[in-house]
Residue, then its C-alpha position, 0 to 999 in steps of 0.5 A: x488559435x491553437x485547440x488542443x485536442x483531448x484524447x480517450x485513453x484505457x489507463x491513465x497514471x496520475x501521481x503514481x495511481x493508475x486509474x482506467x476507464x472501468x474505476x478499477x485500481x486493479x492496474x494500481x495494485x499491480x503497480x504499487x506490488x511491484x514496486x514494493x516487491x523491487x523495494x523488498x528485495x533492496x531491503x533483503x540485500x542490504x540487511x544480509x550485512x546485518x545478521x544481528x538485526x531482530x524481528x521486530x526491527x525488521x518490522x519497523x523498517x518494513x513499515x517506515x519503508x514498505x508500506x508507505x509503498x504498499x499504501x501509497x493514494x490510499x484514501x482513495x482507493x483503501x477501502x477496496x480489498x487487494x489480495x496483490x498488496x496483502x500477499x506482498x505483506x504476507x508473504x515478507x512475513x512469512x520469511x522473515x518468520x522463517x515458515x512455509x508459504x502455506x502456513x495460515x495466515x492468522x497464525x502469521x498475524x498473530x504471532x507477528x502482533x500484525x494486522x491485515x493491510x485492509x484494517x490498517x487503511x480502514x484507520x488511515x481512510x477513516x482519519x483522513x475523512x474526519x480531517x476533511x470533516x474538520x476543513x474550513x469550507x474554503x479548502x478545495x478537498x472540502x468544497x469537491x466533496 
């Protein structure tokens, strides 16, 4: 008979989510800003062929493309606040607007018609609950919860 042994470990990556021992995701956030920090750079590549391609475009591809990185598992973890995915946000922003890295944030928000990555999960993580709500009571998410 073959026993398998289980094995305490400090982090452990399940489908891309870095969970630790403490149930901080601080690990995770690292993880998902760097990967959209490599991703970012591979969009700024392929965009200098294209000098014609306004603001907002680069907007739109930015959010089909970056933030589902950025966003990845977060209807588990959304409600926490990270300033590592948030200054990976802010921080395209403010070069695509061309400013200072010092320039307040707020003005960034508002003149992009942009809101902090926090408020676009809360939505997400809000929308995700009232479809669990909604479940039929043999759905497994239903039923853990």
């Amino acid at each position: 008979m073959n026993i398998s042994s289980i094995y305490i470990v400090k982090k452990f990556t399940y489908l891309g989510i870095v969970f630790t021992t403490g149930g901080s995701f601080t690990r995770t956030f690292e993880t998902l800003s760097g990967q959209a920090t490599k991703a970012i750079y591979k969009l700024k590549q392929c965009l200098l062929r294209y000098h014609f391609v306004t603001v907002k475009h680069r907007l739109d591809v930015f959010n089909k493309l970056i933030l589902p990185i950025l966003n990845y598992g977060s209807e588990v973890w959304g409600l926490l606040e990270s300033t590592q995915l948030e200054r990976v946000h802010i921080k395209y922003c403010k070069e695509l607007l061309c400013v200072r890295q010092q320039t307040q944030n707020n003005f960034i928000y508002g003149e992009l018609g942009r809101t902090t990555l926090l408020s676009f999960r809360s939505y997400h993580v809000i929308k995700y609950w009232l479809k669990m709500v909604h479940m039929k009571c043999t759905k497994y998410v239903k039923i853990s919860v």
